[in-house]
Biopython code that builds the backbone (N, CA, C, O; Angstrom):
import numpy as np
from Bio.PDB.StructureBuilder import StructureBuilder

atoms = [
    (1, "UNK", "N", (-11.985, 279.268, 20.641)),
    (1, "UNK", "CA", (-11.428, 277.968, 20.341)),
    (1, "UNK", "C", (-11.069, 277.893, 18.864)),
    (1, "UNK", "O", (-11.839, 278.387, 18.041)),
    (2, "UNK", "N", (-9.726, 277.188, 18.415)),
    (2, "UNK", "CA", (-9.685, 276.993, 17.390)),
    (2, "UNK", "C", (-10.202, 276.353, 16.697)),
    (2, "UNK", "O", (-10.704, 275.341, 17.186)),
    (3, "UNK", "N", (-10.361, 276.584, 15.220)),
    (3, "UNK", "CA", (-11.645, 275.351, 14.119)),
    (3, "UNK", "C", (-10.245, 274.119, 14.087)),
    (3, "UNK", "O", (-9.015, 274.152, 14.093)),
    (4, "UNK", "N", (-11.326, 273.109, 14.053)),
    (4, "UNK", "CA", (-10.530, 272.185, 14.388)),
    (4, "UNK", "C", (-10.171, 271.475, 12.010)),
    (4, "UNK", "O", (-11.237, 271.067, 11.548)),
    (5, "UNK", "N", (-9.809, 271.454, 11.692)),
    (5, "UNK", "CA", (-9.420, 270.855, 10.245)),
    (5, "UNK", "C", (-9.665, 269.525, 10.221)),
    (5, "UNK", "O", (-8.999, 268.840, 10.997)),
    (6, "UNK", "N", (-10.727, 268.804, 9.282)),
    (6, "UNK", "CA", (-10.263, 267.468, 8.842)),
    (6, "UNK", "C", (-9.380, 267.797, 8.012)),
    (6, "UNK", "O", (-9.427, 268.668, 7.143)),
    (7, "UNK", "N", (-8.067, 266.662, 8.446)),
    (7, "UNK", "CA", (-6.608, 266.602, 7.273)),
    (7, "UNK", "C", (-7.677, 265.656, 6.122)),
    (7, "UNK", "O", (-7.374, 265.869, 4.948)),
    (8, "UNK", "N", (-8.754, 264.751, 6.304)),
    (8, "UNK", "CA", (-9.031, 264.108, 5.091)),
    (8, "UNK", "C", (-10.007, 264.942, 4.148)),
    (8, "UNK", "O", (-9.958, 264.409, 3.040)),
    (9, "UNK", "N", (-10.705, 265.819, 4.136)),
    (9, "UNK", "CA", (-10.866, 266.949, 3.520)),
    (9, "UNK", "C", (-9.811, 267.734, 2.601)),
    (9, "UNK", "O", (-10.003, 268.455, 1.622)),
    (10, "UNK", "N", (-8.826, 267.411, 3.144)),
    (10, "UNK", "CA", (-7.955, 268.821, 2.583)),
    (10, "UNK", "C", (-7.746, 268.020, 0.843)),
    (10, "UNK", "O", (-7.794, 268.883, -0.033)),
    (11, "UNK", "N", (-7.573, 266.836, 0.394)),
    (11, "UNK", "CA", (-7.660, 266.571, -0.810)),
    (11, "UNK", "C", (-8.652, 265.850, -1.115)),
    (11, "UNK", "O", (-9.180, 264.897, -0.540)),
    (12, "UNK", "N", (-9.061, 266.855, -2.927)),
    (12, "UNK", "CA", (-10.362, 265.979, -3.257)),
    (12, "UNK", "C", (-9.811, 264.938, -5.113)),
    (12, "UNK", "O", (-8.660, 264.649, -5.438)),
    (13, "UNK", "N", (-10.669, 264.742, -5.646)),
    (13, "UNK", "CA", (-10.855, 264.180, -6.444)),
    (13, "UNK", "C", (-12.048, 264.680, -7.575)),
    (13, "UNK", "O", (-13.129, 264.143, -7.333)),
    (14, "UNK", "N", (-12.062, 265.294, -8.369)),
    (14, "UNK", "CA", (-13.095, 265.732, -9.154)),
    (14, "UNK", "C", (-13.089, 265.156, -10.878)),
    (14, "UNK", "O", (-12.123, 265.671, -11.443)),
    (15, "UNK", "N", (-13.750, 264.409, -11.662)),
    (15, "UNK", "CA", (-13.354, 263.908, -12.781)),
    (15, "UNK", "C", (-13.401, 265.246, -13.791)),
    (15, "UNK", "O", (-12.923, 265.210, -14.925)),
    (16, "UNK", "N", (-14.111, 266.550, -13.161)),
    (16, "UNK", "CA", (-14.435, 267.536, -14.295)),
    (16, "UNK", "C", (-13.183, 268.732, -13.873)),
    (16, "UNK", "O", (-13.217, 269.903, -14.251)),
    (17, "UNK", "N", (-12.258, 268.213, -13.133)),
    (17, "UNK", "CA", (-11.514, 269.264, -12.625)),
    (17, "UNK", "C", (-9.760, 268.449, -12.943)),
    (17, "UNK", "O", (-9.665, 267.251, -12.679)),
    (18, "UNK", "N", (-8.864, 268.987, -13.338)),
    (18, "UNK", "CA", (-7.936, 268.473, -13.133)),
    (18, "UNK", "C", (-7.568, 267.202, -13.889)),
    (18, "UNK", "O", (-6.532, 266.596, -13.617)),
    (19, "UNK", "N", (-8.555, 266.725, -14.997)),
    (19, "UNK", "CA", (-8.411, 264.842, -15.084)),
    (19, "UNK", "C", (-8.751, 263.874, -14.423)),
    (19, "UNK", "O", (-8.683, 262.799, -15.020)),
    (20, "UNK", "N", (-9.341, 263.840, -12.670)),
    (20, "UNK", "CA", (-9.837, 263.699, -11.847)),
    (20, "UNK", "C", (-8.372, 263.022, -10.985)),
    (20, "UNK", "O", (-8.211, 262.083, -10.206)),
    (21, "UNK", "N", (-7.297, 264.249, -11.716)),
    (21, "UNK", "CA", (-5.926, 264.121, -10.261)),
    (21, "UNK", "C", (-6.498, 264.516, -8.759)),
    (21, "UNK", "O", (-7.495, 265.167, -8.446)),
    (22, "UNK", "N", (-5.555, 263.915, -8.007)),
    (22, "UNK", "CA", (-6.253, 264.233, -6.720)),
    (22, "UNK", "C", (-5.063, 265.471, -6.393)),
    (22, "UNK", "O", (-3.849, 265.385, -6.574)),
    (23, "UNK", "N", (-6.067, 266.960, -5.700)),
    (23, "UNK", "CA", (-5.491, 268.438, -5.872)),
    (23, "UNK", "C", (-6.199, 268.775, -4.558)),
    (23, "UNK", "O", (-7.165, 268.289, -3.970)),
    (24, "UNK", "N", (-5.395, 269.747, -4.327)),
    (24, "UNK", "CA", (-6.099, 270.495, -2.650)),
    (24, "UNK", "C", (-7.291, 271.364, -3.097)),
    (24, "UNK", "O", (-7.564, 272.265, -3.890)),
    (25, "UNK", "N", (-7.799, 270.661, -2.231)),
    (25, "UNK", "CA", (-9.490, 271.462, -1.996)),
    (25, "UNK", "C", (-9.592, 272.466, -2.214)),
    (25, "UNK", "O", (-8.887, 273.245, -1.571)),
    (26, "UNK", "N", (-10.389, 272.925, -3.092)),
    (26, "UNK", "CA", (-11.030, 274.591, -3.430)),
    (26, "UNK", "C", (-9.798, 275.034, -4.083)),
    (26, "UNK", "O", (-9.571, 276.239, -3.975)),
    (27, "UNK", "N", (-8.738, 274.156, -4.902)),
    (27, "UNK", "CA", (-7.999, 275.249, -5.699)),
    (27, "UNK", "C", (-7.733, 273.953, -6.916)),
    (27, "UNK", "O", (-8.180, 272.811, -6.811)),
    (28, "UNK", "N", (-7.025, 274.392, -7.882)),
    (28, "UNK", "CA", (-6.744, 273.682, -8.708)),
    (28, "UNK", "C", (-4.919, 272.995, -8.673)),
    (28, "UNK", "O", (-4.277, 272.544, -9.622)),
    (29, "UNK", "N", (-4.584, 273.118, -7.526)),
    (29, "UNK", "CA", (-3.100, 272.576, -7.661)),
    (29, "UNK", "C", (-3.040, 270.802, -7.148)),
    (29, "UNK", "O", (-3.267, 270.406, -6.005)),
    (30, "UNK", "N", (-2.793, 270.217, -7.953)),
    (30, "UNK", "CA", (-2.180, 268.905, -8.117)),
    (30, "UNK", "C", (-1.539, 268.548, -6.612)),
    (30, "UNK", "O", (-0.940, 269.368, -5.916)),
    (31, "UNK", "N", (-1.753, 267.372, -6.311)),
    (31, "UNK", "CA", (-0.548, 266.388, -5.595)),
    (31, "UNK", "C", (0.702, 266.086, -6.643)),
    (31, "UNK", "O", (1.874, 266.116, -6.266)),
    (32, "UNK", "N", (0.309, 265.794, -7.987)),
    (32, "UNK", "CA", (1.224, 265.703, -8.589)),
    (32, "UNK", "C", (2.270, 267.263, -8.902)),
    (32, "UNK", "O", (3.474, 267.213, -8.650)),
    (33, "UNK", "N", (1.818, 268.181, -9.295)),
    (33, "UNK", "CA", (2.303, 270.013, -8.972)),
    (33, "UNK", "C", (3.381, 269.865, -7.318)),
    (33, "UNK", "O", (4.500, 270.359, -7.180)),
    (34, "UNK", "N", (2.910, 269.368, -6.667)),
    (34, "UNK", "CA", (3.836, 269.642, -5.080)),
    (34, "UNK", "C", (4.401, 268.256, -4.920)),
    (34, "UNK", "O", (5.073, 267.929, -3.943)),
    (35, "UNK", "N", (4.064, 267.353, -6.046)),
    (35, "UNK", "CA", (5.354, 266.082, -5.590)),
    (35, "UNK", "C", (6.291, 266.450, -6.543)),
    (35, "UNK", "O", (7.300, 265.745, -6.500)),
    (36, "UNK", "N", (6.297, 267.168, -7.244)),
    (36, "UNK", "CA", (7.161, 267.238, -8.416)),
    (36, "UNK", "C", (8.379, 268.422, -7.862)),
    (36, "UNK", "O", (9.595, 268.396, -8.047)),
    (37, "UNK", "N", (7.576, 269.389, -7.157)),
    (37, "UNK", "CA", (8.403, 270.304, -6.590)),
    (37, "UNK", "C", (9.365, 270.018, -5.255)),
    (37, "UNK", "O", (10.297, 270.640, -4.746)),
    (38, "UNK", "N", (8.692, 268.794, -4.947)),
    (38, "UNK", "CA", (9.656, 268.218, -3.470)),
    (38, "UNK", "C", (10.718, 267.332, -3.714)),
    (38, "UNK", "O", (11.708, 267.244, -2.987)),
    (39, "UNK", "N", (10.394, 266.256, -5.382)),
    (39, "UNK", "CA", (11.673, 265.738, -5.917)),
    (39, "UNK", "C", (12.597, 266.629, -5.968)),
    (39, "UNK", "O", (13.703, 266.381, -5.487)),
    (40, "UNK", "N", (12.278, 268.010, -6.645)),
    (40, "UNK", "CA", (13.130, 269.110, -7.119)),
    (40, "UNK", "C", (13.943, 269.362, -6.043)),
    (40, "UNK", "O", (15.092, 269.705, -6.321)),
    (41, "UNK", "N", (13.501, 269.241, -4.348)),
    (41, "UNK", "CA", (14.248, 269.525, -3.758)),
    (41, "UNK", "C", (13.605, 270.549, -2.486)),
    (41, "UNK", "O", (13.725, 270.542, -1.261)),
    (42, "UNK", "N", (13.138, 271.100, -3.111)),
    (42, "UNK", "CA", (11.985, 272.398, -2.249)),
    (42, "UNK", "C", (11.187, 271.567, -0.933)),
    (42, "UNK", "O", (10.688, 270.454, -0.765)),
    (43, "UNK", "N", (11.345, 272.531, -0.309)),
    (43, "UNK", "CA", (10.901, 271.802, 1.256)),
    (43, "UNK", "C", (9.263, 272.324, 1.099)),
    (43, "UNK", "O", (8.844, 272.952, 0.127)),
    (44, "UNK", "N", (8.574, 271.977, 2.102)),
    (44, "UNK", "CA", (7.223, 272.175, 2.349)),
    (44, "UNK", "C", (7.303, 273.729, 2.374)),
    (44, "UNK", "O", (6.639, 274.195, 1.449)),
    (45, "UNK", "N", (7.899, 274.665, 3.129)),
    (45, "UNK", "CA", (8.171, 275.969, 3.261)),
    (45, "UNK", "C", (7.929, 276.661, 2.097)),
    (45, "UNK", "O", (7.020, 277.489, 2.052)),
    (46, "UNK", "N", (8.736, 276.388, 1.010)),
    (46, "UNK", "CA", (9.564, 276.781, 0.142)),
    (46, "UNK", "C", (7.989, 276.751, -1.291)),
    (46, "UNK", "O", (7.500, 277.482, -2.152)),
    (47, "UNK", "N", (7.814, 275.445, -0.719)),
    (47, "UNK", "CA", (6.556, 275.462, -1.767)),
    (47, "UNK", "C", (4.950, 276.494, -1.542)),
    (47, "UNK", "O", (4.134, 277.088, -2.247)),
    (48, "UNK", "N", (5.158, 276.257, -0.368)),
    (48, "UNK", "CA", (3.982, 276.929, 0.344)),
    (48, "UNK", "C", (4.078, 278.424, 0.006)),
    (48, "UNK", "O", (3.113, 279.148, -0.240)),
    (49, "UNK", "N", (5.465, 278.816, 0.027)),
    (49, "UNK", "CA", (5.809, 280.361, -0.352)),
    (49, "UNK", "C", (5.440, 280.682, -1.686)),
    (49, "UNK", "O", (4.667, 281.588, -1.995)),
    (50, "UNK", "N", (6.107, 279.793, -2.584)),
    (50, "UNK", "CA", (5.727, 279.564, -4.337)),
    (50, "UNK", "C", (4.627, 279.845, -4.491)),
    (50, "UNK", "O", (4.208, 280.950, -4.834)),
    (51, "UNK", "N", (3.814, 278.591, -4.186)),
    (51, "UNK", "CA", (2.161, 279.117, -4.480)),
    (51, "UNK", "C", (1.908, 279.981, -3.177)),
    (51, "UNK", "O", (1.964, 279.430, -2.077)),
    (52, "UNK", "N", (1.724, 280.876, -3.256)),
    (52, "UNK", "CA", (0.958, 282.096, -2.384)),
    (52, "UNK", "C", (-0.347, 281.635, -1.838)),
    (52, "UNK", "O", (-0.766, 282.238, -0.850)),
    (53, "UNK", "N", (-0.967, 280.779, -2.269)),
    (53, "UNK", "CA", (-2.386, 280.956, -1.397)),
    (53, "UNK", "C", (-2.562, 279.491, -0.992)),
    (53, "UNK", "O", (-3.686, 279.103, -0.674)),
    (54, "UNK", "N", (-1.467, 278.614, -0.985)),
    (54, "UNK", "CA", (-1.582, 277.446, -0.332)),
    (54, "UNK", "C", (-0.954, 278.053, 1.321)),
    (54, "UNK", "O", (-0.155, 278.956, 1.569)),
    (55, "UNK", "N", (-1.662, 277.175, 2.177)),
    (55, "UNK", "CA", (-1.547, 277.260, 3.375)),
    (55, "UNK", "C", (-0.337, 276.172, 3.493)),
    (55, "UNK", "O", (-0.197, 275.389, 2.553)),
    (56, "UNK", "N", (0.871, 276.064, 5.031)),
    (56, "UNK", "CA", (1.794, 275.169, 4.652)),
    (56, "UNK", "C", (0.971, 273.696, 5.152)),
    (56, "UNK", "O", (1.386, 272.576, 4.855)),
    (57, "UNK", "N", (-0.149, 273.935, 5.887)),
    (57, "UNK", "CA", (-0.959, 272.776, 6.529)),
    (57, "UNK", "C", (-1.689, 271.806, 4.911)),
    (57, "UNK", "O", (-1.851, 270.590, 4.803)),
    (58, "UNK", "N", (-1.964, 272.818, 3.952)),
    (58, "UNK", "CA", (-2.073, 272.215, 2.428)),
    (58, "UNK", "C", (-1.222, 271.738, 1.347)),
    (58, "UNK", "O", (-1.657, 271.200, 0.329)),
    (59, "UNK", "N", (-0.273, 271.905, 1.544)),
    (59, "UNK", "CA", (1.450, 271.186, 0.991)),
    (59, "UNK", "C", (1.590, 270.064, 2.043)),
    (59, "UNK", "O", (1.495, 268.896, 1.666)),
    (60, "UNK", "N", (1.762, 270.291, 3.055)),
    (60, "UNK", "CA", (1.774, 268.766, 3.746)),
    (60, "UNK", "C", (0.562, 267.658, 3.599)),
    (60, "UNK", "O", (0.822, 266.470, 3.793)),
    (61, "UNK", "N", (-0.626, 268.036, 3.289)),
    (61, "UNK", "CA", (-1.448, 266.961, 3.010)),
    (61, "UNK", "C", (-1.223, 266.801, 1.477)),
    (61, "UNK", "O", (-1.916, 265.887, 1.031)),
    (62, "UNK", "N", (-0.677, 267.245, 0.808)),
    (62, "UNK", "CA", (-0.730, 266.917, -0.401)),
    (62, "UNK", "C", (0.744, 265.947, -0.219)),
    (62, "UNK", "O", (0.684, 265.002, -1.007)),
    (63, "UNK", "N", (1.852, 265.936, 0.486)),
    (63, "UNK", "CA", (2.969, 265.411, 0.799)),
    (63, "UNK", "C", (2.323, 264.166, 1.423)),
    (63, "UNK", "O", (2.756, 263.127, 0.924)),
    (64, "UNK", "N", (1.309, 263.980, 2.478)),
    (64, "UNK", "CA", (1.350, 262.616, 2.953)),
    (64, "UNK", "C", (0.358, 262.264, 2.015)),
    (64, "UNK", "O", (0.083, 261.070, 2.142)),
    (65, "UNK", "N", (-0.567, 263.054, 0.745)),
    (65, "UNK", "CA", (-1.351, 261.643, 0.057)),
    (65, "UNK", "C", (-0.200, 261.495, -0.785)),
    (65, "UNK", "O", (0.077, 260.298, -0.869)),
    (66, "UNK", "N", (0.820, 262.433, -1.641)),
    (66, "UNK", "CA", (1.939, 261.471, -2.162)),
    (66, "UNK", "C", (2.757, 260.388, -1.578)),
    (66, "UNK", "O", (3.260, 259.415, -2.139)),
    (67, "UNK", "N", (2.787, 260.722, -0.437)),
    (67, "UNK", "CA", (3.573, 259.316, 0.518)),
    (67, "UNK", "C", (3.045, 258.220, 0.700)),
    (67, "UNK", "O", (3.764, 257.222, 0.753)),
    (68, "UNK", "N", (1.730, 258.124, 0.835)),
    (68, "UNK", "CA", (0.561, 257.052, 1.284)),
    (68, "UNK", "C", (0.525, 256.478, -0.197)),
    (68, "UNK", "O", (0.791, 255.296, -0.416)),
    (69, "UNK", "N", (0.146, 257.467, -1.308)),
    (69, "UNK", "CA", (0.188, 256.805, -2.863)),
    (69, "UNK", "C", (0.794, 257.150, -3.364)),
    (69, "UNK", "O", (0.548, 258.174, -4.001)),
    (70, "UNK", "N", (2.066, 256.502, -3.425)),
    (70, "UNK", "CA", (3.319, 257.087, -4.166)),
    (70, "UNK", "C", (3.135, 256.358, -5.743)),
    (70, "UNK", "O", (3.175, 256.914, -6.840)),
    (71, "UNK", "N", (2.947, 255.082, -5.451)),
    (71, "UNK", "CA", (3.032, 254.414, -6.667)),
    (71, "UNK", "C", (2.070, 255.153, -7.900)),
    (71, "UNK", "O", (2.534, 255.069, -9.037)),
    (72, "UNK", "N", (0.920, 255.780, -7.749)),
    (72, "UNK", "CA", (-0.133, 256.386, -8.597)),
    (72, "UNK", "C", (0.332, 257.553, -8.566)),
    (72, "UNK", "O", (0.062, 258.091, -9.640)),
    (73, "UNK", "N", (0.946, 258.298, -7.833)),
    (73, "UNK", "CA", (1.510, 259.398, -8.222)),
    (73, "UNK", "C", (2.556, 259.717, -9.234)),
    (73, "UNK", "O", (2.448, 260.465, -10.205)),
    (74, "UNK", "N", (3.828, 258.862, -8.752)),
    (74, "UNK", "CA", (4.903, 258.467, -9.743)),
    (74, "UNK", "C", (4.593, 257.871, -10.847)),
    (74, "UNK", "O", (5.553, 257.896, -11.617)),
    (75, "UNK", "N", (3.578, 257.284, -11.325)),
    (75, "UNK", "CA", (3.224, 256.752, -12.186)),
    (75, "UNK", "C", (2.592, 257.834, -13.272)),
    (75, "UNK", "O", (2.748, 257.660, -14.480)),
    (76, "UNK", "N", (2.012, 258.737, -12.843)),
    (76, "UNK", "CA", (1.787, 259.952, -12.684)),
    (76, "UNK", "C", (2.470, 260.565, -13.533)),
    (76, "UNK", "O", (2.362, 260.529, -14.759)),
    (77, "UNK", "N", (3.578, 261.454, -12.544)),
    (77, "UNK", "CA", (4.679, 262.085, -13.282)),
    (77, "UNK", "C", (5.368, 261.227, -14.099)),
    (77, "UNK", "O", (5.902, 261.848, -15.019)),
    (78, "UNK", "N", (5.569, 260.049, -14.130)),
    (78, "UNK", "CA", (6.259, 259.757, -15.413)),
    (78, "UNK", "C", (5.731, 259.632, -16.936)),
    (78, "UNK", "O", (6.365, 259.492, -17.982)),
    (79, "UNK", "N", (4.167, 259.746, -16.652)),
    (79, "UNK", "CA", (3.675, 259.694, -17.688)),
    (79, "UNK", "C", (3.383, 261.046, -18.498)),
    (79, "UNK", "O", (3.174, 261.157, -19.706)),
    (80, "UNK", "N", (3.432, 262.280, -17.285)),
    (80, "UNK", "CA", (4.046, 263.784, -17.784)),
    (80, "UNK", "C", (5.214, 263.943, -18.332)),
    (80, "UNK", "O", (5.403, 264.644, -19.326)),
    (81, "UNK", "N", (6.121, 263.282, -17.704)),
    (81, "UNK", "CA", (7.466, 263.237, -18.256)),
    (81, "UNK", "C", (7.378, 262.844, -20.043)),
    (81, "UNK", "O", (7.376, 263.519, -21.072)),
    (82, "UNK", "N", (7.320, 261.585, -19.763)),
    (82, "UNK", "CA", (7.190, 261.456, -21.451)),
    (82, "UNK", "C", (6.143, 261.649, -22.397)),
    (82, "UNK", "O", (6.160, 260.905, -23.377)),
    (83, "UNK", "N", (5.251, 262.480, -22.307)),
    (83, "UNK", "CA", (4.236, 263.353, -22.738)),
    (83, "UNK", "C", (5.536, 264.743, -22.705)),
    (83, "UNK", "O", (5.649, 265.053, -23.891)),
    (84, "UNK", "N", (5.821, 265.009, -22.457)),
    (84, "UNK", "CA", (6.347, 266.222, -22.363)),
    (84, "UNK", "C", (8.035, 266.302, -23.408)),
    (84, "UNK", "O", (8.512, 267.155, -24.157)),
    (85, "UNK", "N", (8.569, 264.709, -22.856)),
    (85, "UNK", "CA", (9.493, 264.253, -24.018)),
    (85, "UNK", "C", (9.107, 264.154, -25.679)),
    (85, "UNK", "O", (9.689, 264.415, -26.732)),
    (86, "UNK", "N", (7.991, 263.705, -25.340)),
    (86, "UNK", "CA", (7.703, 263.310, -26.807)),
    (86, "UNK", "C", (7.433, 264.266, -27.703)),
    (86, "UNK", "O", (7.662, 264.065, -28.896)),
    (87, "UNK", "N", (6.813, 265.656, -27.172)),
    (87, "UNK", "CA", (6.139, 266.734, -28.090)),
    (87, "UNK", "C", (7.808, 267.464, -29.126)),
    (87, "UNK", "O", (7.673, 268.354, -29.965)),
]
sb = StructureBuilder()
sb.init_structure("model")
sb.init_model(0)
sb.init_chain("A")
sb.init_seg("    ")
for serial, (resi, resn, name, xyz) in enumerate(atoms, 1):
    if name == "N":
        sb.init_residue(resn, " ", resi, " ")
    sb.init_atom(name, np.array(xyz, "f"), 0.0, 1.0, " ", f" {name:<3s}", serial, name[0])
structure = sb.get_structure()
C-alpha cells in the first residue's frame, strides 16, 4: 500500500530557519523561492526540475500555501524587491 502524505505537513515555519518564512519541510526552499519562480512564468514541472530534490507533490504545496496566502507572500516579495533595489 502506498504511504499515504499529509499535504499539511509538507510546509513548516521555523523562526531559526529561513526568518521564520514558511519553506518545504526538511529543506530550506521558500514559498516565497517557488512563488517568485511561477510569476516568472515556470510551471510546477519546470520548477520541480530546477531544484532537483524537490518532489513535484512539494512545489504544488508550496503553490497552494502561496494561493491560500497570497497577500503575506506578495508582501513578501515586494519587500525583497526593494531590499534588493535599494543596495
Amino acid at each position: 500500500m502506498a504511504t499515504v502524505v499529509d499535504i499539511g505537513s509538507l510546509i513548516v515555519h521555523s523562526p531559526e530557519v529561513r526568518g521564520g518564512r514558511p519553506r518545504i519541510a526538511g529543506t530550506g526552499v521558500t514559498v516565497r523561492r517557488i512563488a517568485g519562480w511561477y510569476k516568472l512564468g515556470l510551471t510546477p514541472e519546470e520548477i520541480a526540475d530546477e531544484i532537483g530534490h524537490l518532489s513535484l507533490a512539494q512545489v504544488h504545496a508550496a503553490l497552494a500555501y502561496y494561493h491560500a496566502n497570497r497577500s503575506e507572500i506578495e508582501a513578501d516579495l515586494a519587500a525583497e524587491e526593494a531590499a534588493e533595489s535599494g543596495r
